[in-house]
VOPARO-266280 format. One record per residue: residue in one letter; x, y, z of N, C-alpha, C in turn. Coordinates in steps of 0.05 Angstrom, whole numbers, always signed. Layout:
a_X_Y_Z_X_Y_Z_X_Y_Z
...
END
This chain:
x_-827_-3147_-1366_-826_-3127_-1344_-851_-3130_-1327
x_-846_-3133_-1305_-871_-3127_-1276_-887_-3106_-1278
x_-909_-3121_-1276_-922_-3084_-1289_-931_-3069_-1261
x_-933_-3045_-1254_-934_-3038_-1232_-963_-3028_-1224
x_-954_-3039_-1187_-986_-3036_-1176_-996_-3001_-1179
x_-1020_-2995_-1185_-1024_-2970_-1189_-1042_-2961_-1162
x_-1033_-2942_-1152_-1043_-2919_-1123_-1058_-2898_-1131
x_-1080_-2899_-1122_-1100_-2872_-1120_-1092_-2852_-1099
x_-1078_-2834_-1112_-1067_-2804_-1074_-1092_-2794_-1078
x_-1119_-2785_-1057_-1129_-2766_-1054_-1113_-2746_-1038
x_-1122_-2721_-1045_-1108_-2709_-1027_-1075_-2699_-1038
x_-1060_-2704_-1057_-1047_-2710_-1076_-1032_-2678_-1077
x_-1052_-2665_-1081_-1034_-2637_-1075_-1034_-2620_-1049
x_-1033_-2631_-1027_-1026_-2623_-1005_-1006_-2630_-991
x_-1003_-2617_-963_-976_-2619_-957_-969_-2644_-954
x_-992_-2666_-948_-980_-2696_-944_-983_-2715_-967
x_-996_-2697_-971_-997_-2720_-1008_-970_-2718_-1029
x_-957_-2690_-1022_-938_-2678_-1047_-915_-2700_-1034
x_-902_-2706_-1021_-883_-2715_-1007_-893_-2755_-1012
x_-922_-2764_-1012_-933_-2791_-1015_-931_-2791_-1045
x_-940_-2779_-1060_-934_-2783_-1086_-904_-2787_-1089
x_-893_-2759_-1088_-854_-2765_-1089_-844_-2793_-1086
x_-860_-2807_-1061_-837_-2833_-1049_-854_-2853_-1069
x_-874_-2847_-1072_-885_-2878_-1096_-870_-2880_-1117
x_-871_-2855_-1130_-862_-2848_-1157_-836_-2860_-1151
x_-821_-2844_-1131_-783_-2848_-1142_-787_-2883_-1135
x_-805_-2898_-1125_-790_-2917_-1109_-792_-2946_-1140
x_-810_-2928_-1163_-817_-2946_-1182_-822_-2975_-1181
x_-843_-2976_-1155_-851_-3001_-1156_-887_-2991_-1163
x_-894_-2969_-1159_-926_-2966_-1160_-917_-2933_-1181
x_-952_-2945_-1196_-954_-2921_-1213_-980_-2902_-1195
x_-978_-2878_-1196_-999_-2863_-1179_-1016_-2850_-1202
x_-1047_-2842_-1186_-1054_-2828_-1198_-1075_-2816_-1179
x_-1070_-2784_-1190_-1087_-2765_-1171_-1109_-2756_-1177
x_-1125_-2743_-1153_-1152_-2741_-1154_-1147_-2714_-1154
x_-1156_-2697_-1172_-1150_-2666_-1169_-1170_-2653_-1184
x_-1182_-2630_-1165_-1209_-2619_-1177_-1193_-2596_-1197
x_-1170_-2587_-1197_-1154_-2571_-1221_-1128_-2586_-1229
x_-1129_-2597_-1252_-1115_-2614_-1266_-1086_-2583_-1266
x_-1099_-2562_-1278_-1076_-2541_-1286_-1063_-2528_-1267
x_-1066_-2534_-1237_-1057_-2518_-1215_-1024_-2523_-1220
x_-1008_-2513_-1207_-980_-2510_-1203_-978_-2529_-1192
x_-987_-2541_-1168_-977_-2567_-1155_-979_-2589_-1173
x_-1011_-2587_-1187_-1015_-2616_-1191_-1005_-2621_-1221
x_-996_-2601_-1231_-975_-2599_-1255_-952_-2610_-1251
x_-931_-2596_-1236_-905_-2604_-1222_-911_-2644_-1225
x_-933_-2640_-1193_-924_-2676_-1198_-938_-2688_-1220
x_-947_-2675_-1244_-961_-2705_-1261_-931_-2709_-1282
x_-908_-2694_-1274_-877_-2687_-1288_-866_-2709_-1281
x_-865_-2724_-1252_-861_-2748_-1249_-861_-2773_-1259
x_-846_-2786_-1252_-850_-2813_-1270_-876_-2838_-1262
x_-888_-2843_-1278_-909_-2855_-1279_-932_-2841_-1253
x_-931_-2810_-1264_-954_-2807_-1249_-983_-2792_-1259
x_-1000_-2805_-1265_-1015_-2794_-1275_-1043_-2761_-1264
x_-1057_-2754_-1278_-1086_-2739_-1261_-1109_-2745_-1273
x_-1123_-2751_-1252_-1159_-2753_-1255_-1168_-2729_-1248
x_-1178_-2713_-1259_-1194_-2690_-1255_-1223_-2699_-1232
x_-1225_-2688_-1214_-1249_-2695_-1198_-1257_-2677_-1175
x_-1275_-2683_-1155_-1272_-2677_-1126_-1274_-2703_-1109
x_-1266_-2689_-1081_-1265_-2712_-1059_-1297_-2713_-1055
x_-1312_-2698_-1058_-1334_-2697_-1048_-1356_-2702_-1065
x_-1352_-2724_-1092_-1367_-2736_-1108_-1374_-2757_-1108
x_-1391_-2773_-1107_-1391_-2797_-1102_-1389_-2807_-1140
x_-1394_-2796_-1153_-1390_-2805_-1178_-1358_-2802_-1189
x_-1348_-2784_-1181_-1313_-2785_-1185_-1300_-2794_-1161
x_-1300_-2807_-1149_-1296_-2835_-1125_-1299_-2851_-1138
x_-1328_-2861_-1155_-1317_-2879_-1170_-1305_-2889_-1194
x_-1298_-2864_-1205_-1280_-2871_-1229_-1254_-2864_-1219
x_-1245_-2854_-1194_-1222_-2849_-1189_-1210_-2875_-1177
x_-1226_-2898_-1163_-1214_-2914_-1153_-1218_-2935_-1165
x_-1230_-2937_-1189_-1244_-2958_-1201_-1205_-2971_-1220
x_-1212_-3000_-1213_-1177_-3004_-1232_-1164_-3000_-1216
x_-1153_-2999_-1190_-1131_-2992_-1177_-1129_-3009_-1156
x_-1091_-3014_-1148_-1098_-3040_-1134_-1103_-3025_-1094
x_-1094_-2996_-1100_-1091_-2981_-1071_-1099_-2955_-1065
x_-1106_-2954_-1045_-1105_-2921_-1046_-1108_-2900_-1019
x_-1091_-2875_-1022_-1081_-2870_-1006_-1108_-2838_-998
x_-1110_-2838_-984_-1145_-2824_-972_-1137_-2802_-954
x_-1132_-2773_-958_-1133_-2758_-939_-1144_-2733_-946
x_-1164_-2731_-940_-1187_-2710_-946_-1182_-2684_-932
x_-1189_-2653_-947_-1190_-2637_-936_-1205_-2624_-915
x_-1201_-2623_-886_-1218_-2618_-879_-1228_-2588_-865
x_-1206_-2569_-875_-1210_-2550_-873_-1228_-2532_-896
x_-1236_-2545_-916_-1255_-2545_-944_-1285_-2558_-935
x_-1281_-2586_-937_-1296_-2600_-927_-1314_-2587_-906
x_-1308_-2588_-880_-1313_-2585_-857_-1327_-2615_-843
x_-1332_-2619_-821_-1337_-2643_-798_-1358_-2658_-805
x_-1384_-2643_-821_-1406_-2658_-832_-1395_-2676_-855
x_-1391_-2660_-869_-1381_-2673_-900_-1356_-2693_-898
x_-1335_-2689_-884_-1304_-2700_-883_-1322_-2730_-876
x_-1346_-2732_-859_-1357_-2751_-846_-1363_-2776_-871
x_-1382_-2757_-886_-1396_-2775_-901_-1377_-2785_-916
x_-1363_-2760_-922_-1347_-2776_-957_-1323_-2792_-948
x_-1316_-2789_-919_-1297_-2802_-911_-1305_-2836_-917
x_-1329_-2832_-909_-1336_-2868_-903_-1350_-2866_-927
x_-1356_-2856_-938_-1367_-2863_-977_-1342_-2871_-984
x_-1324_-2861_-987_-1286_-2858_-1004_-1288_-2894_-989
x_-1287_-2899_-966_-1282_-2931_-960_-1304_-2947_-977
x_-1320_-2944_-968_-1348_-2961_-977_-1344_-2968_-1010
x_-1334_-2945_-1025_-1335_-2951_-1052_-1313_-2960_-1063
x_-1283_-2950_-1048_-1264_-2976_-1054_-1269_-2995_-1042
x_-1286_-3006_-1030_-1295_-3039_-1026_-1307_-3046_-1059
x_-1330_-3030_-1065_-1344_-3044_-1080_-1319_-3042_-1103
x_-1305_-3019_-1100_-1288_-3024_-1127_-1259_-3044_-1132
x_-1262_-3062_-1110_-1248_-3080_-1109_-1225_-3071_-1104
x_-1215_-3052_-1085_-1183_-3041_-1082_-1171_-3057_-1056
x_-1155_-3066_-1062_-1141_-3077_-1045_-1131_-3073_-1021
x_-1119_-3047_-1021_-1103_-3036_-994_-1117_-3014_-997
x_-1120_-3003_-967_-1127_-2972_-967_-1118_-2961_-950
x_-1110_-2932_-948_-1093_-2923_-928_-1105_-2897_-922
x_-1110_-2890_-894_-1128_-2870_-891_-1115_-2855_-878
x_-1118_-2821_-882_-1094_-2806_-875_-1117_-2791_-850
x_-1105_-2805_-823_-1117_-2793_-804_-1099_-2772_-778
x_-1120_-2768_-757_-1107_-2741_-736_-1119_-2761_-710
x_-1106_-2743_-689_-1128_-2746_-660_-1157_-2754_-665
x_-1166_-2777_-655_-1191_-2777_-649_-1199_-2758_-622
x_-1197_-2734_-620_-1188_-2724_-593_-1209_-2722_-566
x_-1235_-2727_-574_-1255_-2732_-566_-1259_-2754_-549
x_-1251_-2776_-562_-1251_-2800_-556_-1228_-2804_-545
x_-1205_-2801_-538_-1180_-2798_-531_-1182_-2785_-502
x_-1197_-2758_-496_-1198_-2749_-481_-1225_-2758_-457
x_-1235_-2782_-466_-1256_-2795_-450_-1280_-2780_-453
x_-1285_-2764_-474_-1310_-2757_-488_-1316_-2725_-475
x_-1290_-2709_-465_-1289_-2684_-454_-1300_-2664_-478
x_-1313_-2647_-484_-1329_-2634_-502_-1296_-2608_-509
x_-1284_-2603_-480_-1265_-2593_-483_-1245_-2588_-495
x_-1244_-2618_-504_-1214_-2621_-525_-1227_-2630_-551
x_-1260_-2624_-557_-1265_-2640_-579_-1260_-2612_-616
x_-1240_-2624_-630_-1239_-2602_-654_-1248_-2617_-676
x_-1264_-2611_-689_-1272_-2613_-711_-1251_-2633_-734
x_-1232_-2616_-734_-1215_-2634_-767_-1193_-2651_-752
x_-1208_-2666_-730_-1187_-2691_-721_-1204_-2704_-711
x_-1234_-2704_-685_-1251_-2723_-685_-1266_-2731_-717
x_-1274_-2720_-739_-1273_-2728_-759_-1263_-2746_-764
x_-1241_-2740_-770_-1218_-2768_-784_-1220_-2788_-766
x_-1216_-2787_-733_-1216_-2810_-716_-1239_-2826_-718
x_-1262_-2805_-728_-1286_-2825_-717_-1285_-2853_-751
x_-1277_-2841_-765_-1266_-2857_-794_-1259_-2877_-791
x_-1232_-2861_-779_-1209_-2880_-768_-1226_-2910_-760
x_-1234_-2899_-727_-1248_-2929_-721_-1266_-2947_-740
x_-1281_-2929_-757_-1297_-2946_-773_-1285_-2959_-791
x_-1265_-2958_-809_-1247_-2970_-828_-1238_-2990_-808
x_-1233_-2995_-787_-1215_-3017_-772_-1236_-3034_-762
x_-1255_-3025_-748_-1283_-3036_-752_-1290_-3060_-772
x_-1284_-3058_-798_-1287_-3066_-817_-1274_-3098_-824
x_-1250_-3100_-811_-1237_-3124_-808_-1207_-3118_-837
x_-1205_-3143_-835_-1176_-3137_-869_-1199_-3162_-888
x_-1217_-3166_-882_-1221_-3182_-904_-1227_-3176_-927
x_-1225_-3184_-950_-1230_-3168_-973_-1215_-3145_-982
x_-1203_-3129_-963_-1190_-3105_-974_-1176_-3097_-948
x_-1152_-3099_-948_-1130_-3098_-924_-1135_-3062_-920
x_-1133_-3059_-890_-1128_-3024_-894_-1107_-3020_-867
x_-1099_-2995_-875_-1084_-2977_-856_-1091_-2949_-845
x_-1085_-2950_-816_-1080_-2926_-818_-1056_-2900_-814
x_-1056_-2879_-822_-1027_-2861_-820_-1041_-2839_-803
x_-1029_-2842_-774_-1050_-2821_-754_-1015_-2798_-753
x_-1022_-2772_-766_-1012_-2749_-765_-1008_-2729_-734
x_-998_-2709_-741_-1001_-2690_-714_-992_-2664_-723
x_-995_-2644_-711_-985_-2618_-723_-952_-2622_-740
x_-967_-2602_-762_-940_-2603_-776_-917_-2586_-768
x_-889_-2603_-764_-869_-2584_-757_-869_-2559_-778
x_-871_-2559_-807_-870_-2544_-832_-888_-2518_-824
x_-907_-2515_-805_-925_-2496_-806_-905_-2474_-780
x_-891_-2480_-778_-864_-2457_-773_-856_-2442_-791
x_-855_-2446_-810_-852_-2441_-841_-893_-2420_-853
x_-916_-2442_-853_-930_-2436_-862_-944_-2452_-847
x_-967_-2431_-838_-985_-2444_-816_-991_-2422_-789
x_-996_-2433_-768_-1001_-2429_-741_-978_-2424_-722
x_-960_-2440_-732_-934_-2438_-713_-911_-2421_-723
x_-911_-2397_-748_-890_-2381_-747_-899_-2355_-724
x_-870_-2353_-719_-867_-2330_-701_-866_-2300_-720
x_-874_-2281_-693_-869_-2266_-705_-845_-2236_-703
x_-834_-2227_-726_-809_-2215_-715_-810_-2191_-701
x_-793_-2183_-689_-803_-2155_-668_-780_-2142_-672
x_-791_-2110_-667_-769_-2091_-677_-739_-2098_-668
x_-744_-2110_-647_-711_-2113_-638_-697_-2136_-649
x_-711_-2144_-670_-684_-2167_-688_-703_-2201_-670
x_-711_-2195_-652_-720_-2215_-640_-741_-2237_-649
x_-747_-2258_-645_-774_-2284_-660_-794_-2288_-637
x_-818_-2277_-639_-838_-2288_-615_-856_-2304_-623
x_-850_-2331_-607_-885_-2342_-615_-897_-2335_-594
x_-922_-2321_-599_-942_-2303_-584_-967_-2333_-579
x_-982_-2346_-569_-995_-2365_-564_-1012_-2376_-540
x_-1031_-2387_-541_-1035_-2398_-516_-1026_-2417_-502
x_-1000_-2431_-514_-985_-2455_-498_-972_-2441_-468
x_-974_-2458_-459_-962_-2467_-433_-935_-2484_-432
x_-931_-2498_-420_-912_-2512_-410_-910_-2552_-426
x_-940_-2545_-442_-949_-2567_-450_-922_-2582_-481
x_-913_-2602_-484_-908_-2619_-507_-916_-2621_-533
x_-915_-2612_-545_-929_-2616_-572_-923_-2628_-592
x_-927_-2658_-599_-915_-2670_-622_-914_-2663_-646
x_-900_-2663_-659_-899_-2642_-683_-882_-2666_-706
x_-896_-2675_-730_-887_-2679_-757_-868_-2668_-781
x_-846_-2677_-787_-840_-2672_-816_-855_-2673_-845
x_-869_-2668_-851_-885_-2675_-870_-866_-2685_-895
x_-840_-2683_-893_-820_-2694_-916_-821_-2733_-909
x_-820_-2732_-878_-817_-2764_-875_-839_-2776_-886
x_-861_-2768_-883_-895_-2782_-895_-892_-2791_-916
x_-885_-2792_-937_-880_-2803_-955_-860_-2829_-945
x_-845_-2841_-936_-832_-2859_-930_-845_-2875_-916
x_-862_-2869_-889_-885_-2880_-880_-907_-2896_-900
x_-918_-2879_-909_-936_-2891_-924_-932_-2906_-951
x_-900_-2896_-969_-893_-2926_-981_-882_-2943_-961
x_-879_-2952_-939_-872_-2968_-926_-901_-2983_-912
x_-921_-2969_-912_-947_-2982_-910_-957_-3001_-929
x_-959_-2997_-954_-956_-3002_-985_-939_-3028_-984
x_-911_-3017_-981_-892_-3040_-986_-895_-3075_-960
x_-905_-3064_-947_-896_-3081_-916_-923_-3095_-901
x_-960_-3098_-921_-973_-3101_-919_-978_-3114_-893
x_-976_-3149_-902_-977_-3163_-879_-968_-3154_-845
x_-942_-3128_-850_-940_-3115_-819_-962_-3094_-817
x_-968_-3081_-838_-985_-3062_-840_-1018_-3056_-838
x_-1026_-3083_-845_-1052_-3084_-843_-1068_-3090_-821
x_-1086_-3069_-814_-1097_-3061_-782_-1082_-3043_-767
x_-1057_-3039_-779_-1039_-3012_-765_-1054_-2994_-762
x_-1052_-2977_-741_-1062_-2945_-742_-1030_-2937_-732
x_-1010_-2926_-743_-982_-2927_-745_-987_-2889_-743
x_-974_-2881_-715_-975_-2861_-706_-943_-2846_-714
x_-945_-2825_-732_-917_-2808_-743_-921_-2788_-718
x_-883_-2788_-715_-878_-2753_-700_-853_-2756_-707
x_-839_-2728_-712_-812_-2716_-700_-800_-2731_-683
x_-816_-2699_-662_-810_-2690_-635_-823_-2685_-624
x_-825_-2681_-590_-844_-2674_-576_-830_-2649_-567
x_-834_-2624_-567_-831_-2603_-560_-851_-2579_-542
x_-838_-2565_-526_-861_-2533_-522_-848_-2517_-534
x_-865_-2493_-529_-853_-2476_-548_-834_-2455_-536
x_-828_-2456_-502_-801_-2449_-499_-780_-2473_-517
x_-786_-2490_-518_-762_-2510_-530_-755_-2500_-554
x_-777_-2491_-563_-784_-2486_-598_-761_-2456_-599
x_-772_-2440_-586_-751_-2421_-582_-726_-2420_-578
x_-720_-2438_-545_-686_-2441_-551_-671_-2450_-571
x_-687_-2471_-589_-680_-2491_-604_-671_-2472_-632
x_-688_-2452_-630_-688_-2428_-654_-664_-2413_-645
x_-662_-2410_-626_-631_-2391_-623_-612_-2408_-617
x_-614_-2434_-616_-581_-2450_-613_-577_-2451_-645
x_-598_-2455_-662_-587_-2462_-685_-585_-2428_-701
x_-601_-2411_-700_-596_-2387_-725_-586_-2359_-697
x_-586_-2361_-678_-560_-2346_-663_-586_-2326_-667
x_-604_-2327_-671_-622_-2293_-659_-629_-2301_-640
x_-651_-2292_-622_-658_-2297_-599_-686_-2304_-608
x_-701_-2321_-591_-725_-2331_-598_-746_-2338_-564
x_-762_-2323_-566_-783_-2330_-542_-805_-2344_-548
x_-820_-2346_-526_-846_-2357_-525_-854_-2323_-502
x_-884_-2321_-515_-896_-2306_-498_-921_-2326_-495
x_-934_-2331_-473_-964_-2340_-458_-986_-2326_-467
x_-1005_-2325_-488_-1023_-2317_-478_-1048_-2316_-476
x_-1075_-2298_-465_-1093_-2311_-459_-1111_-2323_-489
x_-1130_-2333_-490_-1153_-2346_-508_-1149_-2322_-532
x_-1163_-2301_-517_-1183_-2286_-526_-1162_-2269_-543
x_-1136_-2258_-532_-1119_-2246_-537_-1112_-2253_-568
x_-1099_-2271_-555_-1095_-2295_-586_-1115_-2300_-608
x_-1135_-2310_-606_-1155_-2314_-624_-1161_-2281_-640
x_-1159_-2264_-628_-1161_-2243_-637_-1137_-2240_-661
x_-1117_-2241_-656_-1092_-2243_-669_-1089_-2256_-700
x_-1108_-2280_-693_-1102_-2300_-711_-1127_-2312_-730
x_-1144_-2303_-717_-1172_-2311_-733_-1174_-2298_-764
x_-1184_-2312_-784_-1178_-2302_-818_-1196_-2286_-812
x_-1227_-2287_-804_-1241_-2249_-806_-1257_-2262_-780
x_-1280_-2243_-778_-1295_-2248_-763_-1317_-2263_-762
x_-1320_-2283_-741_-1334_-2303_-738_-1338_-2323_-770
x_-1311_-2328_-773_-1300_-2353_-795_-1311_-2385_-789
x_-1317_-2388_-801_-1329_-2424_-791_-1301_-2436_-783
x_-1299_-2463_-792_-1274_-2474_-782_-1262_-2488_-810
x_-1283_-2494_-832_-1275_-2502_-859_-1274_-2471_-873
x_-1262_-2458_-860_-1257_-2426_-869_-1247_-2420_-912
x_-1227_-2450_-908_-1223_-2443_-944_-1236_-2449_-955
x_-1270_-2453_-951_-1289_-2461_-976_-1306_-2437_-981
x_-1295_-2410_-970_-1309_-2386_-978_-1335_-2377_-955
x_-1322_-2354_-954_-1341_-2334_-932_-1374_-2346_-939
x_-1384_-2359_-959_-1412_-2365_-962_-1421_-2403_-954
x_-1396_-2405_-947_-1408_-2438_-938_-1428_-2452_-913
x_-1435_-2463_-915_-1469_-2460_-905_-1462_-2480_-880
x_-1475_-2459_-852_-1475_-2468_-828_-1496_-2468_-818
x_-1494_-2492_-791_-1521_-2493_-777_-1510_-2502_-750
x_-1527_-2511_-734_-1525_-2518_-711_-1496_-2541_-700
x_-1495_-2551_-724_-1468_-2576_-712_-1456_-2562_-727
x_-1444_-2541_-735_-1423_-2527_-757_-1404_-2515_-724
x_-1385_-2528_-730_-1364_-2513_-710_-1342_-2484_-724
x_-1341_-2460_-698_-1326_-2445_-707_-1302_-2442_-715
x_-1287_-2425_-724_-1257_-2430_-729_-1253_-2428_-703
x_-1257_-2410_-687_-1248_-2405_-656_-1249_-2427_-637
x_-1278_-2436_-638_-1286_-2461_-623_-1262_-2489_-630
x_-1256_-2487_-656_-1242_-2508_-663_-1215_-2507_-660
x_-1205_-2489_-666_-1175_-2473_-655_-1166_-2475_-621
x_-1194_-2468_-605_-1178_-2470_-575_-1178_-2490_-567
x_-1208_-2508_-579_-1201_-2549_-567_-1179_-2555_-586
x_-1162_-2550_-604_-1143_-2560_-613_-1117_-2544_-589
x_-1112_-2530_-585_-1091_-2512_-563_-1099_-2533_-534
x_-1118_-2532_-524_-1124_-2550_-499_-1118_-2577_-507
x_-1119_-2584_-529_-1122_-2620_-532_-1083_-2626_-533
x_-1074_-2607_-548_-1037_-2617_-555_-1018_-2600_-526
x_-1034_-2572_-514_-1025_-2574_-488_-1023_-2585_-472
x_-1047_-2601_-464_-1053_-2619_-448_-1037_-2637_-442
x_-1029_-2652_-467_-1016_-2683_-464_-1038_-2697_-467
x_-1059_-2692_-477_-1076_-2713_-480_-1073_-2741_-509
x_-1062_-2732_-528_-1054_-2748_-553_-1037_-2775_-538
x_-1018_-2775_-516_-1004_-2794_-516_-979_-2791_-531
x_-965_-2814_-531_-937_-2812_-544_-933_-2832_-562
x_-925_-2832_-588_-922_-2846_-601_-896_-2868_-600
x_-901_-2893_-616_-878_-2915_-611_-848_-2909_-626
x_-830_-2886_-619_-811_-2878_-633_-795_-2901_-638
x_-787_-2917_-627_-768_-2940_-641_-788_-2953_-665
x_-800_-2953_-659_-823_-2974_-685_-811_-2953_-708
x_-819_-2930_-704_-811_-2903_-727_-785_-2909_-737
x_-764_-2913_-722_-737_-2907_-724_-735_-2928_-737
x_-744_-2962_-732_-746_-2978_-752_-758_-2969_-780
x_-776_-2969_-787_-790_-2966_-801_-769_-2943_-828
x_-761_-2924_-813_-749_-2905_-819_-725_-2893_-813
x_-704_-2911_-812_-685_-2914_-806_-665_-2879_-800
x_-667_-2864_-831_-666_-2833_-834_-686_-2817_-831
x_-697_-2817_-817_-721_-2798_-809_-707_-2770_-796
x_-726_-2761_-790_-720_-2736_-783_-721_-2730_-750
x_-696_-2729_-731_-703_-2738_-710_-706_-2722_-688
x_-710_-2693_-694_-713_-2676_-679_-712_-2648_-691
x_-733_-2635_-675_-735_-2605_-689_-707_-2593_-693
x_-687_-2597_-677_-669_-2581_-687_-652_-2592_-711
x_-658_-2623_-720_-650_-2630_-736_-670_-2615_-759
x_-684_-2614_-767_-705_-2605_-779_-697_-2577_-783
x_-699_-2564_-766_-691_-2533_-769_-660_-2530_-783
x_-644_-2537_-780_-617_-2547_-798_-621_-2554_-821
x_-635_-2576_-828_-643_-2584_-849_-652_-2556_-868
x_-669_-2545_-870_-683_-2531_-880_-679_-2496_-876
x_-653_-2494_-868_-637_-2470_-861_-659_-2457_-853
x_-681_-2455_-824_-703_-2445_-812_-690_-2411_-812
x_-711_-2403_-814_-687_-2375_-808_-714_-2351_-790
x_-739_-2371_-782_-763_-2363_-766_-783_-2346_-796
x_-773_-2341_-811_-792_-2324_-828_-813_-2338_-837
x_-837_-2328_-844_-854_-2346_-850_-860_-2339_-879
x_-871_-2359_-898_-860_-2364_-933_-894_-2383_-935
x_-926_-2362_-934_-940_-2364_-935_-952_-2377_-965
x_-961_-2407_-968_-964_-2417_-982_-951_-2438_-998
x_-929_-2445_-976_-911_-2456_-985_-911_-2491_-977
x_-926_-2492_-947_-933_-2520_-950_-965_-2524_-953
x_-983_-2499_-943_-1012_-2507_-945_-1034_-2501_-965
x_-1036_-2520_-982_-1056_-2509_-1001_-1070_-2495_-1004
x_-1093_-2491_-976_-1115_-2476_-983_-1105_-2444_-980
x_-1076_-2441_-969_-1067_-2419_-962_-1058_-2415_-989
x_-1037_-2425_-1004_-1032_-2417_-1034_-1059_-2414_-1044
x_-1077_-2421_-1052_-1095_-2421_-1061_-1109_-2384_-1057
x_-1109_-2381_-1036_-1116_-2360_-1026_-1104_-2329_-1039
x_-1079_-2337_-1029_-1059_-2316_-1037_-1056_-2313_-1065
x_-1064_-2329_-1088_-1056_-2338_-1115_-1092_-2324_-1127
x_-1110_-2314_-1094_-1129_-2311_-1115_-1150_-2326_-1123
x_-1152_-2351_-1133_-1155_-2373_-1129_-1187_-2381_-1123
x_-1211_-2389_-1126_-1230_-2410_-1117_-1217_-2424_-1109
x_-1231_-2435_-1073_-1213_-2448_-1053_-1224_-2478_-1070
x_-1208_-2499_-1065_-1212_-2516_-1083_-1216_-2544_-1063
x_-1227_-2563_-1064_-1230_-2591_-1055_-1208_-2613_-1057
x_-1188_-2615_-1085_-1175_-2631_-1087_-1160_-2639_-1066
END
């Protein structure tokens, strides 16, 4: 019997890791094993139930469990929290997590990145947010690096369609039976992810090397606004669904977890800021200006459709899928949010 290549998921119990583990596991060509700072949590229980999947107890933010987590493995799949983390740290350990699967001889690496939006936007301070220039500035440096010695990829993300569900993008219901998303969009596009397809992506990164290596392989849906998002909500569940406009300040008031929250808000009201520590607010409206805008660009949908033949090909396919019904079911795709609600020390894994 072929013995199988073994995958390091950081990141493992989150919304993009739960779905990357799934597709390794079922596809039984790679054995996984996760990096998880609570071996006993509910998620990282569930998947160690899988077949050939194992847990390493650790953090992302160790340089000594980095390297026993990647040490022995022929791959591994890298997407750090960076709403824990926050923009200093996501930095370092981002490019430590590469640096030491070099030394530890890993073969493939796959780095789970966002908008470099900074850089995208021709260095506008405007559109710059914290937990996506992070990852981009990574991004470039892992590619930087060449394939020699250790092939890499990258998997550049975008807002999750799922956070309709749990997140930023459920509406909210109003006495008259009605769904509002209340927001600062405009008229703007917003690409939006299945987080169920990511897993297919990234065993197809894995599986398809030689196409894959030097990829920065951009996932979406759909590109939607959030009138679309609305009609789209009443063609399929027959309530009525709006978009209301509105201003910054309005909003942020609405939605901010307390007052004056940093922007790595789930590592606890005592996490230590200074001068380059960005706010939740600050980071929240250059994220609203950067996906209003149109500044991200558009991703290569036929490459996708190759790649992924059944994908998921539109919000309203998506909303069908998953009998959407606008309610929101808090903790259901975002960790640090279960975490929260459950009580919980916000956790790193």
């Amino acid at each position: 019997m072929t013995s199988l290549k073994e995958i390091l998921v950081i990141g493992g119990t989150g919304a993009q890791g739960i779905p990357v583990v799934e597709a390794l596991s079922e596809s039984k060509r790679y054995r996984v094993r996760i990096l998880t700072r609570n071996g006993k949590s509910s998620r990282a229980q569930r998947l160690s139930r899988l077949p050939n999947v194992t847990l390493i107890e650790g953090r992302q933010d160790s340089q000594d469990d980095l390297h026993r987590a990647l040490k022995g493995v022929y791959g591994a799949w890298v997407n750090l929290d960076s709403f824990t983390l926050g923009e200093k740290n996501e930095l370092f350990y981002g490019i430590r997590a590469y640096e030491i699967a070099r030394y530890e001889r890993v073969q493939h690496y796959i780095w789970g990145n966002t908008a470099y939006a900074l850089k995208r936007a021709n260095w506008d301070k405007k559109y710059h947010f914290a937990h996506g220039d992070a990852k981009g500035r990574i991004s470039d440096f892992i590619l930087a690096q060449g394939q020699s010695g250790m092939r890499s990829s990258i998997l550049s993300t975008c807002p999750y369609i799922n956070t309709l569900v749990d997140g930023i993008f459920v509406p909210k219901e109003q006495p008259d039976g009605s769904f509002a998303w209340i927001n600062p969009a405009k008229k703007g596009k917003f690409p939006l992810i299945a987080v169920e397809d990511i897993g297919h992506y990234s065993l197809w990164l894995f599986d398809n090397v030689s196409e894959s290596a030097g990829l920065d392989l951009q996932v979406v849906t759909d590109y939607v606004s959030f009138e679309d998002i609305a009609n789209t909500f009443t063609a399929v569940t027959g309530k009525k669904g709006v978009h209301k406009s509105v201003p910054f300040e309005e909003y942020l008031t609405l939605v901010e977890p307390y007052p004056n929250a940093p922007m790595n808000w789930f590592a606890g009201r005592d996490v230590a800021q200074d001068e380059a520590s960005m706010s939740w607010r600050e980071n929240c409206t250059a994220f609203w200006h950067y996906y209003n805008d149109g500044v991200n660009g558009v991703a290569d949908l036929d490459l996708l459709t190759r790649i992924h033949p059944n994908r998921i090909m539109s919000l309203e396919e998506w909303m069908r899928k998953v009998d959407y019904d606008g309610h929101g079911k808090p903790g259901t795709v975002l960790k640090g949010l279960q975490d929260l609600l459950e009580g919980k020390p916000m956790s790193k894994d």
